[in-house]
Gaussian input, Z-matrix of N, CA and C with variables (Angstrom, degrees):
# hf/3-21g

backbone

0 1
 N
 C     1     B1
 C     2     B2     1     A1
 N     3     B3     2     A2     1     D1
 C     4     B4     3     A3     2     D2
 C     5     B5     4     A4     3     D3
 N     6     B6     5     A5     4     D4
 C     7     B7     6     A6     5     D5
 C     8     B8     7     A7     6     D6
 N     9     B9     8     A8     7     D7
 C    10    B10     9     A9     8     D8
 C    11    B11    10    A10     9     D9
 N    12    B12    11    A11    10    D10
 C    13    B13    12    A12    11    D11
 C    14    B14    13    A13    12    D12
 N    15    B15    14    A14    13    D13
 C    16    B16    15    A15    14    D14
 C    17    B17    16    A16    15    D15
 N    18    B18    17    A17    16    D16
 C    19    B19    18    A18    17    D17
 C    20    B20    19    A19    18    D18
 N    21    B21    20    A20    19    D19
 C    22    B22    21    A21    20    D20
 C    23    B23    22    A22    21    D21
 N    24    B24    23    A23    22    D22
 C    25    B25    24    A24    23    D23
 C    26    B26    25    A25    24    D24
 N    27    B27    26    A26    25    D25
 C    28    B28    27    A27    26    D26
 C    29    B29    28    A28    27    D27
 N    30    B30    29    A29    28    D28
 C    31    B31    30    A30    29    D29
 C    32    B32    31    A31    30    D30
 N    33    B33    32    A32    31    D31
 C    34    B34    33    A33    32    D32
 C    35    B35    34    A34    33    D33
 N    36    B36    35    A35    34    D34
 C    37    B37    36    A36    35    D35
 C    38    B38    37    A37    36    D36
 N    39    B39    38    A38    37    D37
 C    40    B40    39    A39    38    D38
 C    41    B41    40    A40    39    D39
 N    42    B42    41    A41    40    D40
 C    43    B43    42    A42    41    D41
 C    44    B44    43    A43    42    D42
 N    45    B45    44    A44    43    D43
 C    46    B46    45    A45    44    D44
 C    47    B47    46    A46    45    D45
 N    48    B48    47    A47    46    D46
 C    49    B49    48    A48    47    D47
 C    50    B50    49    A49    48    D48
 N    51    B51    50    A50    49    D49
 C    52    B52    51    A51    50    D50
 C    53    B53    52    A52    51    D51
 N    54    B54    53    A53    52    D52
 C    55    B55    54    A54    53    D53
 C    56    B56    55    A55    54    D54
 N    57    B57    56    A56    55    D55
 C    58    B58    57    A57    56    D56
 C    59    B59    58    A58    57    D57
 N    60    B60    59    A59    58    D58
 C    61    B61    60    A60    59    D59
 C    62    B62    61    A61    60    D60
 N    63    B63    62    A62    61    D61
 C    64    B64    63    A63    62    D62
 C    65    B65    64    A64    63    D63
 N    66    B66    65    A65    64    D64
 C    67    B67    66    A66    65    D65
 C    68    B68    67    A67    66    D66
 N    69    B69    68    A68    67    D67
 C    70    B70    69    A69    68    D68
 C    71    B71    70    A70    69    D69
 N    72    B72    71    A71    70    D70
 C    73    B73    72    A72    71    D71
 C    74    B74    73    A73    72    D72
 N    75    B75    74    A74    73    D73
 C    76    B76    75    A75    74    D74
 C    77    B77    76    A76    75    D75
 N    78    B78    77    A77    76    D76
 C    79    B79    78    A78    77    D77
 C    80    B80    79    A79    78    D78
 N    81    B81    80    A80    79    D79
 C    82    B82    81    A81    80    D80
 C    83    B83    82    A82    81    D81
 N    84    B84    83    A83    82    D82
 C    85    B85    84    A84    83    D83
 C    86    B86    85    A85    84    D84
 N    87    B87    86    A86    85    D85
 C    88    B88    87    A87    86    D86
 C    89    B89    88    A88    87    D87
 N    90    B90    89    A89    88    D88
 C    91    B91    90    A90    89    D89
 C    92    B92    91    A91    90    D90
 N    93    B93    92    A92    91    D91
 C    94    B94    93    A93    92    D92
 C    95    B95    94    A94    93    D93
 N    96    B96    95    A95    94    D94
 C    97    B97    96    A96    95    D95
 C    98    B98    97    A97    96    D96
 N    99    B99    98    A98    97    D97
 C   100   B100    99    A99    98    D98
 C   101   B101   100   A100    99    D99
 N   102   B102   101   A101   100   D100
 C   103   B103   102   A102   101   D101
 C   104   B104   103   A103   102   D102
 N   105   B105   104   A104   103   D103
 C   106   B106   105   A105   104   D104
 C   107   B107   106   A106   105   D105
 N   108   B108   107   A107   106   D106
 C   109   B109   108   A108   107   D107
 C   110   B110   109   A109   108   D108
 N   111   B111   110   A110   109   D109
 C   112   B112   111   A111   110   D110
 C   113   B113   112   A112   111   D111
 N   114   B114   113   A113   112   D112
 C   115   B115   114   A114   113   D113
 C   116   B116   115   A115   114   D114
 N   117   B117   116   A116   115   D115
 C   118   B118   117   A117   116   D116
 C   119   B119   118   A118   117   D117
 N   120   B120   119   A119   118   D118
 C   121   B121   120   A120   119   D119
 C   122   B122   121   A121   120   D120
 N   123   B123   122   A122   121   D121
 C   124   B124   123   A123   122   D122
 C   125   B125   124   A124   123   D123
 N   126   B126   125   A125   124   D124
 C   127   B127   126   A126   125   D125
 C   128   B128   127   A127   126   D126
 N   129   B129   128   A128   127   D127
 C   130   B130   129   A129   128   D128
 C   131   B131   130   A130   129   D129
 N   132   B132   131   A131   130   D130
 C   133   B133   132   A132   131   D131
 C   134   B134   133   A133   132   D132
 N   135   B135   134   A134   133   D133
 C   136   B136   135   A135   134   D134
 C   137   B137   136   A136   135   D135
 N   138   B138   137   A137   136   D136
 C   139   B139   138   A138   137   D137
 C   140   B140   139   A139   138   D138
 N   141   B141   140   A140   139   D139
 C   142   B142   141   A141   140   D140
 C   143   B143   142   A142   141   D141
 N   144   B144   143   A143   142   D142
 C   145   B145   144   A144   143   D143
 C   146   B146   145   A145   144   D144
 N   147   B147   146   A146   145   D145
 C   148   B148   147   A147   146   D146
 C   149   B149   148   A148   147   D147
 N   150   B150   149   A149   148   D148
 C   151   B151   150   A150   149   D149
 C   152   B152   151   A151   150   D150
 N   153   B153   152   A152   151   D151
 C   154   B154   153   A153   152   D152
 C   155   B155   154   A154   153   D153
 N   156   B156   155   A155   154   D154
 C   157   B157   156   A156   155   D155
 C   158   B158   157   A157   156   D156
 N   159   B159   158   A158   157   D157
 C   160   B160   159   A159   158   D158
 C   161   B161   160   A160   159   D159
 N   162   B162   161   A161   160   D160
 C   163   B163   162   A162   161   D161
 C   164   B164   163   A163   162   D162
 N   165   B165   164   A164   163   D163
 C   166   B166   165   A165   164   D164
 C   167   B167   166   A166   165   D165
 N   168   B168   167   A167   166   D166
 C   169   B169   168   A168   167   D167
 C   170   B170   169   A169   168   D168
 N   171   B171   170   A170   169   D169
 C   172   B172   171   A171   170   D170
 C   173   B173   172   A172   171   D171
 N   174   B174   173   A173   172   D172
 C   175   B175   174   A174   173   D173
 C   176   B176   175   A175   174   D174
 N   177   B177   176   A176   175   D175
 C   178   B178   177   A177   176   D176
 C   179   B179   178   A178   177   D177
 N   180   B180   179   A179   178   D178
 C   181   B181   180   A180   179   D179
 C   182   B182   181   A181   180   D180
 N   183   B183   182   A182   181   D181
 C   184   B184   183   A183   182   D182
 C   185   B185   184   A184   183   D183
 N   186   B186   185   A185   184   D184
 C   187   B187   186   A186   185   D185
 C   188   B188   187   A187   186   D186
 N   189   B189   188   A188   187   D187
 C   190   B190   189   A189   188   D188
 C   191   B191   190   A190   189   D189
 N   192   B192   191   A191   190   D190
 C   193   B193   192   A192   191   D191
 C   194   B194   193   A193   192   D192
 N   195   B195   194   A194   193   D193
 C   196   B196   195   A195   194   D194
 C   197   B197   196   A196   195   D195
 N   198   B198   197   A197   196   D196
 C   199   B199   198   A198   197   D197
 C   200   B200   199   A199   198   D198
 N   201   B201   200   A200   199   D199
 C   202   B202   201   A201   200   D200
 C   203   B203   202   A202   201   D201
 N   204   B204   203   A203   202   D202
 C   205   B205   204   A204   203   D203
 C   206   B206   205   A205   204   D204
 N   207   B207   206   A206   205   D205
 C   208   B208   207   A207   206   D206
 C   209   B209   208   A208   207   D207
 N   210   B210   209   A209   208   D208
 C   211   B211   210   A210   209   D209
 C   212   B212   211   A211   210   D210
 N   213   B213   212   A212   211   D211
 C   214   B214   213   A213   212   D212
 C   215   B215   214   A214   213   D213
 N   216   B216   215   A215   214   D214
 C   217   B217   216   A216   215   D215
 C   218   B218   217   A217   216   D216
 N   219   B219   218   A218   217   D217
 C   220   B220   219   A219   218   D218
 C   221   B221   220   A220   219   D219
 N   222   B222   221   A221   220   D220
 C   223   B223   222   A222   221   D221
 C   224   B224   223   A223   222   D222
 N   225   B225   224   A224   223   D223
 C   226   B226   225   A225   224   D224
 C   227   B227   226   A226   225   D225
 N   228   B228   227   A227   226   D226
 C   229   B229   228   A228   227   D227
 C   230   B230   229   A229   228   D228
 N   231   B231   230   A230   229   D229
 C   232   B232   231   A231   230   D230
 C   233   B233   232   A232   231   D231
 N   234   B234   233   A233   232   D232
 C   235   B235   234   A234   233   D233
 C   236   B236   235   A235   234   D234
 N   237   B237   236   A236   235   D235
 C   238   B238   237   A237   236   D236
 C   239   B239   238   A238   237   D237
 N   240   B240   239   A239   238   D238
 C   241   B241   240   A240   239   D239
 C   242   B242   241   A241   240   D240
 N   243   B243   242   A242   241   D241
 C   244   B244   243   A243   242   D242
 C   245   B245   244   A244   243   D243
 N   246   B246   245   A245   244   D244
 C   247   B247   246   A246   245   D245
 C   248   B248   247   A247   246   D246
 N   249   B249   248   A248   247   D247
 C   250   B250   249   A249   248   D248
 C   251   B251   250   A250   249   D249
 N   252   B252   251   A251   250   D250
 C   253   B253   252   A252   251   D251
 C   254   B254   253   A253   252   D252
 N   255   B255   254   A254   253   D253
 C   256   B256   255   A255   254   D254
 C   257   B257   256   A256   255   D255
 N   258   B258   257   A257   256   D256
 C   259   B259   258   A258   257   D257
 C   260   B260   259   A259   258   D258
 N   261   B261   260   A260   259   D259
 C   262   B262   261   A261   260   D260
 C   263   B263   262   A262   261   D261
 N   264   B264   263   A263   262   D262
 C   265   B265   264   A264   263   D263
 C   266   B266   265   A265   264   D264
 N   267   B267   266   A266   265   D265
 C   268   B268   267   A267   266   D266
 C   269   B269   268   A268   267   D267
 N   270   B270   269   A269   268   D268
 C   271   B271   270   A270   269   D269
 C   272   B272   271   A271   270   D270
 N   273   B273   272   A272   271   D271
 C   274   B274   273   A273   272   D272
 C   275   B275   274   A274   273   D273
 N   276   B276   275   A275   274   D274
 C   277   B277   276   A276   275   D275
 C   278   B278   277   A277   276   D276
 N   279   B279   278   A278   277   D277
 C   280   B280   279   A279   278   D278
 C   281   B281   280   A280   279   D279
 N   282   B282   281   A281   280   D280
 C   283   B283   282   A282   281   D281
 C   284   B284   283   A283   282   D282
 N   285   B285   284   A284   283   D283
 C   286   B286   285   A285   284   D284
 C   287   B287   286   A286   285   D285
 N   288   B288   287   A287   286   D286
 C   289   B289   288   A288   287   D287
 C   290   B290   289   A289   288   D288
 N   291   B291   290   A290   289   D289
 C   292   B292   291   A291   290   D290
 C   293   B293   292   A292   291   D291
 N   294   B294   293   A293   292   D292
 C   295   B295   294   A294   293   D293
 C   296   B296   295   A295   294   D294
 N   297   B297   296   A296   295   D295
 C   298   B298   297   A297   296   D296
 C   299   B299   298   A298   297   D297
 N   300   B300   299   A299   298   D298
 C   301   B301   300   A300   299   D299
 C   302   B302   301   A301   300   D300
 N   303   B303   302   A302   301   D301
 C   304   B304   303   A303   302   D302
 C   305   B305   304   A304   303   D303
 N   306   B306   305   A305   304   D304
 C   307   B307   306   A306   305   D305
 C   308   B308   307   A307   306   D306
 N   309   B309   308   A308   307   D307
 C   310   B310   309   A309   308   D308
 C   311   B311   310   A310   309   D309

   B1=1.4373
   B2=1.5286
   B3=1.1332
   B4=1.7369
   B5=1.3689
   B6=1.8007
   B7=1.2232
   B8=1.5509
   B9=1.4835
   B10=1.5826
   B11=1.2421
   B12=1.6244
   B13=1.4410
   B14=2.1624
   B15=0.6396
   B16=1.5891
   B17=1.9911
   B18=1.3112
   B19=1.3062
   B20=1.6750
   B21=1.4896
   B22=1.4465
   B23=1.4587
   B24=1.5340
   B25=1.2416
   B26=1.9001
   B27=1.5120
   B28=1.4434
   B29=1.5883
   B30=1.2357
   B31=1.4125
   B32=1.2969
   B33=1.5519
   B34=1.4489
   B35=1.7480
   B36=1.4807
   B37=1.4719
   B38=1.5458
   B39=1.3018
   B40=1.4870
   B41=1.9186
   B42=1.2866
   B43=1.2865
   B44=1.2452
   B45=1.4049
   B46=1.4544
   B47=1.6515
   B48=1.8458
   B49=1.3698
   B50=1.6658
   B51=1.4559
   B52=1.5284
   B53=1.8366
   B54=1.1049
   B55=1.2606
   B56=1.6314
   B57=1.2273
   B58=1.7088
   B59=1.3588
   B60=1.1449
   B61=1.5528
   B62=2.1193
   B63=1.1118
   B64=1.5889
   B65=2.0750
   B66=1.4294
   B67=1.3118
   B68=1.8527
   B69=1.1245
   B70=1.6800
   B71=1.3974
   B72=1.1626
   B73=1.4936
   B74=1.8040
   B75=0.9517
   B76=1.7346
   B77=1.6068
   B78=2.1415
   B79=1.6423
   B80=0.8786
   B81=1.5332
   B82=1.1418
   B83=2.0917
   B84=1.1828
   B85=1.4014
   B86=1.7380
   B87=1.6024
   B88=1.3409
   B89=1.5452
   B90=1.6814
   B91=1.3312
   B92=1.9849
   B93=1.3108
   B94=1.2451
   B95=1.9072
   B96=1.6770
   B97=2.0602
   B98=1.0013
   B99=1.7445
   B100=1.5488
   B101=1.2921
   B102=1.5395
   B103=1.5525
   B104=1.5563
   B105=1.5810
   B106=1.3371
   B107=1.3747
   B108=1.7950
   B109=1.1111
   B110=1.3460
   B111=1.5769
   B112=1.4832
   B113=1.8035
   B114=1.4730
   B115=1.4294
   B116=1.6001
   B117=1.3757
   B118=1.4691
   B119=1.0119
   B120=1.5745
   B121=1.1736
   B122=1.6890
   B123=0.9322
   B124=1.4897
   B125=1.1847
   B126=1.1529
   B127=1.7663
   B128=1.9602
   B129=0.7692
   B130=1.4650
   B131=1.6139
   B132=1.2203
   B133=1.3506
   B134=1.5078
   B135=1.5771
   B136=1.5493
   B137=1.0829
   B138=1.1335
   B139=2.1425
   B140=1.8510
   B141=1.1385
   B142=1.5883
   B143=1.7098
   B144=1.4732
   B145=1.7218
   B146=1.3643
   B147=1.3400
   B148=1.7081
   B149=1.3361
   B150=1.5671
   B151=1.5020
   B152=1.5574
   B153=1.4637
   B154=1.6105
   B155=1.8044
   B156=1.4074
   B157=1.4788
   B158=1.6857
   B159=1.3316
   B160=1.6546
   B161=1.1987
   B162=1.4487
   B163=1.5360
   B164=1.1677
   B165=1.4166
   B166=1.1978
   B167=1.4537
   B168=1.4150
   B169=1.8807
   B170=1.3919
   B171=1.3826
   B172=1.1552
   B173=1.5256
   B174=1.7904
   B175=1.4862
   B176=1.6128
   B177=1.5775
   B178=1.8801
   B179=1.2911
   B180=1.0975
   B181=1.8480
   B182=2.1038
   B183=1.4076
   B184=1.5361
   B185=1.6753
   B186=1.3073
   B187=1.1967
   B188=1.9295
   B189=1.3128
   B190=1.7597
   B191=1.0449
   B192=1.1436
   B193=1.6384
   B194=1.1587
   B195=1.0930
   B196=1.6123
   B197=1.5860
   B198=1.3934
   B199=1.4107
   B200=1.4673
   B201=1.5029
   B202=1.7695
   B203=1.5523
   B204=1.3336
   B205=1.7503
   B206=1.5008
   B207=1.6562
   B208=1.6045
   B209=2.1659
   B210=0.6925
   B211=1.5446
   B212=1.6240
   B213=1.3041
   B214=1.7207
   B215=1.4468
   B216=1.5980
   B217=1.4939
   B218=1.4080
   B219=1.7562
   B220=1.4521
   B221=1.9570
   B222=1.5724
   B223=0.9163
   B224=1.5112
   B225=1.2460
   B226=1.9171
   B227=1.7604
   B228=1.1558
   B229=1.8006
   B230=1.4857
   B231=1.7231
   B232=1.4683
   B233=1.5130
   B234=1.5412
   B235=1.0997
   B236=1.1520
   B237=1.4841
   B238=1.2446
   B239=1.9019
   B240=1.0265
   B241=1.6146
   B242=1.7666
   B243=1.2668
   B244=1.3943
   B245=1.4028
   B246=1.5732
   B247=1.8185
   B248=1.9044
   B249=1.3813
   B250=1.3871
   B251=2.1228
   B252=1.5213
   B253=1.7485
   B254=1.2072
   B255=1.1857
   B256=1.6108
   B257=1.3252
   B258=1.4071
   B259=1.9749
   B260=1.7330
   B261=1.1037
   B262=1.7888
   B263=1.0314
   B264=1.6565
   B265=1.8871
   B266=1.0965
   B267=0.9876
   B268=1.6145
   B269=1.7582
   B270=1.5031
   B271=1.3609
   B272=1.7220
   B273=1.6990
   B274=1.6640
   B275=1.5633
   B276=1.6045
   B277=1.6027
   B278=1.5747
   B279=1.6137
   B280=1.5197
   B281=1.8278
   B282=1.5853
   B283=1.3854
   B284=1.8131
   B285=1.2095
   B286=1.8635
   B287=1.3412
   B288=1.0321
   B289=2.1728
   B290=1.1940
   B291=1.4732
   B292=1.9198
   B293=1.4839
   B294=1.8308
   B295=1.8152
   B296=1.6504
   B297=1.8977
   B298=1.4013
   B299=1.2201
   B300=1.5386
   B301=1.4636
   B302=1.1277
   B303=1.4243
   B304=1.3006
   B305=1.5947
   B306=1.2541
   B307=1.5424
   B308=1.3509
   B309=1.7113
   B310=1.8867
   B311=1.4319
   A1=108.22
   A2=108.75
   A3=109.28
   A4=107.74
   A5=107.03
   A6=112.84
   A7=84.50
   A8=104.58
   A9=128.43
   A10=109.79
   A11=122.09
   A12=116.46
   A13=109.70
   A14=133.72
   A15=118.93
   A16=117.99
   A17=102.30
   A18=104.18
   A19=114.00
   A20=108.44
   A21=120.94
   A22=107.10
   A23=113.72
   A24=124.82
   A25=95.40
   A26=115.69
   A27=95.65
   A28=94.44
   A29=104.17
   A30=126.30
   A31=111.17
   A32=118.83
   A33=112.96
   A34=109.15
   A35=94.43
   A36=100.78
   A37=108.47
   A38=117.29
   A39=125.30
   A40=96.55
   A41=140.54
   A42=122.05
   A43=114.26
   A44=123.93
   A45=118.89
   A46=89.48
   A47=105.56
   A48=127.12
   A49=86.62
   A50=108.27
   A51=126.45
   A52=86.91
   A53=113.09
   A54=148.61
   A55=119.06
   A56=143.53
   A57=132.82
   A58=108.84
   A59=91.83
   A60=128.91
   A61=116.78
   A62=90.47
   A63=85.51
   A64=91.91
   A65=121.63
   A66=121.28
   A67=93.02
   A68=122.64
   A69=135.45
   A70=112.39
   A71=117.13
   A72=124.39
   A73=91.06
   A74=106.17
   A75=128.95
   A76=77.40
   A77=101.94
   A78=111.36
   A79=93.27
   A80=154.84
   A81=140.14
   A82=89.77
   A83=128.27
   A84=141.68
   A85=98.15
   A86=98.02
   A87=123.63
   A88=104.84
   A89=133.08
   A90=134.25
   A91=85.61
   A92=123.45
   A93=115.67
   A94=105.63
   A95=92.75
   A96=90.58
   A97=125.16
   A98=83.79
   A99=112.42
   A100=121.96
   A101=105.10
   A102=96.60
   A103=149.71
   A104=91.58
   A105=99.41
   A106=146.37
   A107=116.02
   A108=156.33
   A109=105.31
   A110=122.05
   A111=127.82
   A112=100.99
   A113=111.16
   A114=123.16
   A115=88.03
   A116=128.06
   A117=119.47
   A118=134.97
   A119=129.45
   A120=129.14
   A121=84.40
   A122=137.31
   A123=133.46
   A124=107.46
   A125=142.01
   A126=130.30
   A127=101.40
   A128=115.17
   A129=106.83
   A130=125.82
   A131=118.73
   A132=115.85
   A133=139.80
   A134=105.79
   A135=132.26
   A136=133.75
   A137=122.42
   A138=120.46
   A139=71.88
   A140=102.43
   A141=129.08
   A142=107.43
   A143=118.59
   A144=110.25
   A145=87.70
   A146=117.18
   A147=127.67
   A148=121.44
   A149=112.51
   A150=131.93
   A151=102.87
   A152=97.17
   A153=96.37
   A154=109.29
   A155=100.92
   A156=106.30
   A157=76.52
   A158=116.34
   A159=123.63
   A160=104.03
   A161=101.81
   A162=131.05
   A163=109.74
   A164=124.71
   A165=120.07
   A166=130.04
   A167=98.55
   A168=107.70
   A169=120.56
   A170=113.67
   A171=137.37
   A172=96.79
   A173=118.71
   A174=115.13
   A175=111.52
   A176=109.07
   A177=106.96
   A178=96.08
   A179=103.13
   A180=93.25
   A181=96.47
   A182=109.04
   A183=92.61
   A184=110.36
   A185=141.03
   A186=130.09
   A187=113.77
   A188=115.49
   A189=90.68
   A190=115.06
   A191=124.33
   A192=125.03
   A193=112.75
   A194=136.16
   A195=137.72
   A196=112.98
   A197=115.69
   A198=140.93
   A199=115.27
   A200=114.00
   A201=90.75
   A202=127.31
   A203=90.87
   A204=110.31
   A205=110.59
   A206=130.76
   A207=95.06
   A208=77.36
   A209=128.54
   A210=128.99
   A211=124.41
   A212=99.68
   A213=111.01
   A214=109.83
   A215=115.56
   A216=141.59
   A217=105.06
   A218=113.94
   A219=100.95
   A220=84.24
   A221=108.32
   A222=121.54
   A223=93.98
   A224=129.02
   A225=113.21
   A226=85.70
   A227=95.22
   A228=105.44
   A229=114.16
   A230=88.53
   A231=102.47
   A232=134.84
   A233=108.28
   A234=143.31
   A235=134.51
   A236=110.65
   A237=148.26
   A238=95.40
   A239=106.90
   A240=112.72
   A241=116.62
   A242=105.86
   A243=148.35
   A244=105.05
   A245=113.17
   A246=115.62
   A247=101.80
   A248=111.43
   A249=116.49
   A250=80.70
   A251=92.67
   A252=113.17
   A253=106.50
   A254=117.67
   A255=141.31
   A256=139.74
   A257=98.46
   A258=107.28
   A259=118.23
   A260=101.58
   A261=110.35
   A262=120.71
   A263=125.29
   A264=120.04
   A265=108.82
   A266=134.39
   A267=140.33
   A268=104.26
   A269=88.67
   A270=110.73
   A271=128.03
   A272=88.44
   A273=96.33
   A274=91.41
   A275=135.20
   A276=122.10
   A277=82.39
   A278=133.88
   A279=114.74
   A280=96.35
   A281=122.40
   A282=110.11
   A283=102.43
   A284=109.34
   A285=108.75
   A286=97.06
   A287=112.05
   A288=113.38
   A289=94.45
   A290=121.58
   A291=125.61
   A292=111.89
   A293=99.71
   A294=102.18
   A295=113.23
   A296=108.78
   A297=93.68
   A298=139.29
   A299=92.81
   A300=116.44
   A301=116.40
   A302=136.88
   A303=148.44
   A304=104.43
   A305=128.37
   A306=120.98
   A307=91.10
   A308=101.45
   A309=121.20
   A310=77.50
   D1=119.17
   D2=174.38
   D3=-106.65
   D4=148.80
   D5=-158.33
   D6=-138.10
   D7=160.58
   D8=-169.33
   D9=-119.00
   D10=168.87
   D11=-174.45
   D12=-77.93
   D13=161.44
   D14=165.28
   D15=-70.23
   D16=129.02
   D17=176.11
   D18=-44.48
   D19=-54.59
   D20=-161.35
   D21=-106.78
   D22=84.51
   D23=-159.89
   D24=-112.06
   D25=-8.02
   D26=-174.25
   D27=-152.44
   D28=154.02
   D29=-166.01
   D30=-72.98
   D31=-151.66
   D32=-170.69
   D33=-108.98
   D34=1.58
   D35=173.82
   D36=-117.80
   D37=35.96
   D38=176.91
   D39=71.59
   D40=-30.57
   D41=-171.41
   D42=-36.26
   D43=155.41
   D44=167.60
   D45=-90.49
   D46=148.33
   D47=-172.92
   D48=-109.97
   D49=154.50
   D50=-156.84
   D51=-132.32
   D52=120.09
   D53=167.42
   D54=-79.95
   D55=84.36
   D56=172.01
   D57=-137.10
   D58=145.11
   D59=-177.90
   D60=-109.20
   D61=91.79
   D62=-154.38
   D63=-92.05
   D64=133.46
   D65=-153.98
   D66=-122.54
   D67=121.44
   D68=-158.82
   D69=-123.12
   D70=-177.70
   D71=-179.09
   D72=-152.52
   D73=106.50
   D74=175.15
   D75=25.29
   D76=-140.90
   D77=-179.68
   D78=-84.69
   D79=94.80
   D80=165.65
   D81=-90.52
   D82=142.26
   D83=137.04
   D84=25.88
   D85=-96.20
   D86=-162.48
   D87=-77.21
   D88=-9.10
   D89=165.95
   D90=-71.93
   D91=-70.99
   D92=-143.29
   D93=-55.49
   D94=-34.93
   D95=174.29
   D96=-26.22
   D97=-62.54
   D98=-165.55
   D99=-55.78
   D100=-51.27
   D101=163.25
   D102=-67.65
   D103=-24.28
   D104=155.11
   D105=-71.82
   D106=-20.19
   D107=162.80
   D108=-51.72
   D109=-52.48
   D110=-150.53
   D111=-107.92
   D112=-11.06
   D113=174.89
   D114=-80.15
   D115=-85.88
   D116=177.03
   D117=-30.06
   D118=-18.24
   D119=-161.77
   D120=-110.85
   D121=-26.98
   D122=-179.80
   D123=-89.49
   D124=-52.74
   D125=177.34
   D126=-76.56
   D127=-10.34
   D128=163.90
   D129=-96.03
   D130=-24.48
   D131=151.78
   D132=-128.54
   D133=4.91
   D134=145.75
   D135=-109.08
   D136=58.18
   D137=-150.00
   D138=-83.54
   D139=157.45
   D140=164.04
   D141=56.39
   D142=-5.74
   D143=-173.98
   D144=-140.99
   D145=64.08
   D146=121.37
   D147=-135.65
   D148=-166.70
   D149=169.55
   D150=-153.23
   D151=133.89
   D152=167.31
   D153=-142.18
   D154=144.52
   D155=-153.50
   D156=-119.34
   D157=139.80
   D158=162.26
   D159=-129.44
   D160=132.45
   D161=-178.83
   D162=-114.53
   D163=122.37
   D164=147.04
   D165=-105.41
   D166=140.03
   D167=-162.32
   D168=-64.27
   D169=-22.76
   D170=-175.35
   D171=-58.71
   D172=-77.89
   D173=-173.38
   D174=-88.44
   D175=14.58
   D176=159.61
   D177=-137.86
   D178=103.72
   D179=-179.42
   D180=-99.83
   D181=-17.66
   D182=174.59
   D183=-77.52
   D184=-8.83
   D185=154.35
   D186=-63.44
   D187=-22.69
   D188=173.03
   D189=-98.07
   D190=2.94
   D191=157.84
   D192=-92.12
   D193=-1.81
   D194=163.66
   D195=-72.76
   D196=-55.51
   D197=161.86
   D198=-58.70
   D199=-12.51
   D200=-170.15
   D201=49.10
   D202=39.64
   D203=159.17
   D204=-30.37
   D205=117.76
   D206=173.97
   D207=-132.43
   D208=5.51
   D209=157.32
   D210=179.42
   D211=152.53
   D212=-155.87
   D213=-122.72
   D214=141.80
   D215=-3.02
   D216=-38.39
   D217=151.11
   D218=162.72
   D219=-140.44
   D220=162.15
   D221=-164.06
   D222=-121.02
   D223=145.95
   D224=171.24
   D225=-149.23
   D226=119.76
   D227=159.09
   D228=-105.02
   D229=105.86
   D230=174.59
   D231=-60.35
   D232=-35.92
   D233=165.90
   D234=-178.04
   D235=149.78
   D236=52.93
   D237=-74.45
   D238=134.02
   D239=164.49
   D240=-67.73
   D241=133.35
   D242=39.91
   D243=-106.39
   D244=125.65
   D245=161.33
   D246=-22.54
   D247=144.52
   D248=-179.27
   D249=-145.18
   D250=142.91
   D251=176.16
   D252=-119.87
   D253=130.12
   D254=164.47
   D255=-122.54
   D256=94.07
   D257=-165.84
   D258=-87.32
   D259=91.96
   D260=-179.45
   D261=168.82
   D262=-161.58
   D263=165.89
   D264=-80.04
   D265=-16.75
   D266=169.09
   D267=81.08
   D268=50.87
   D269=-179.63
   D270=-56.90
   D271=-33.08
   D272=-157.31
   D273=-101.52
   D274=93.63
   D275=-160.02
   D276=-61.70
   D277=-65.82
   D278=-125.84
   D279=-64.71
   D280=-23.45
   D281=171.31
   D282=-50.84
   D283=-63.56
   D284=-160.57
   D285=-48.14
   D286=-39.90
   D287=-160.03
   D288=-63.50
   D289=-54.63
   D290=-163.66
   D291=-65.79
   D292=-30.98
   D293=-178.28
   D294=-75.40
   D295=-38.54
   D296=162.99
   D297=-113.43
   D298=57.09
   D299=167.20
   D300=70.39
   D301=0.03
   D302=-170.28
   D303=-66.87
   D304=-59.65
   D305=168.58
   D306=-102.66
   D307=-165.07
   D308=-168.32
   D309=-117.71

């Protein structure tokens, strides 16, 4: 499957807008971290230039076979391009921040 960069990668003030797809297992423990982890880490250093969609596989199970789910929490940054994957609670922010490019 080949994938392209996103057309609408920046807002109306030039920001780049942040795209995620956060992939769960009902409340499991490490679903509830994760989401709370990845809510903080986005209104604390993207307030107003993201979107985050949470799925859980449990009541969509044809979205983790679309994705090639291969373990859960999963994190997918759609954009800014290049897609970036993140498997855990997304415990450690300065790892998440450095993987999506948010700091160096």
């Amino acid at each position: 499957m080949s994938q392209s960069a996103p057309e609408d990668a920046n807002g109306p003030d030039g920001s780049e807008l942040y795209r995620f797809r956060l992939y769960v297992t009902g409340a499991s423990t490490y679903s509830v971290r994760a989401i709370a982890n990845i809510k903080h880490i986005c209104e604390t250093h993207l307030p107003g230039r993201y979107t985050l969609t949470i799925i859980d596989v449990h009541q969509q199970k044809q979205f983790a076979e679309s994705v090639q789910i291969i373990a859960l929490p999963l994190l997918i940054k759609e954009a800014p391009w290049p897609e970036r994957r993140f498997i855990g609670d997304l415990s450690d922010t300065d790892k998440v921040l450095k993987g999506l490019g948010i700091i160096g």
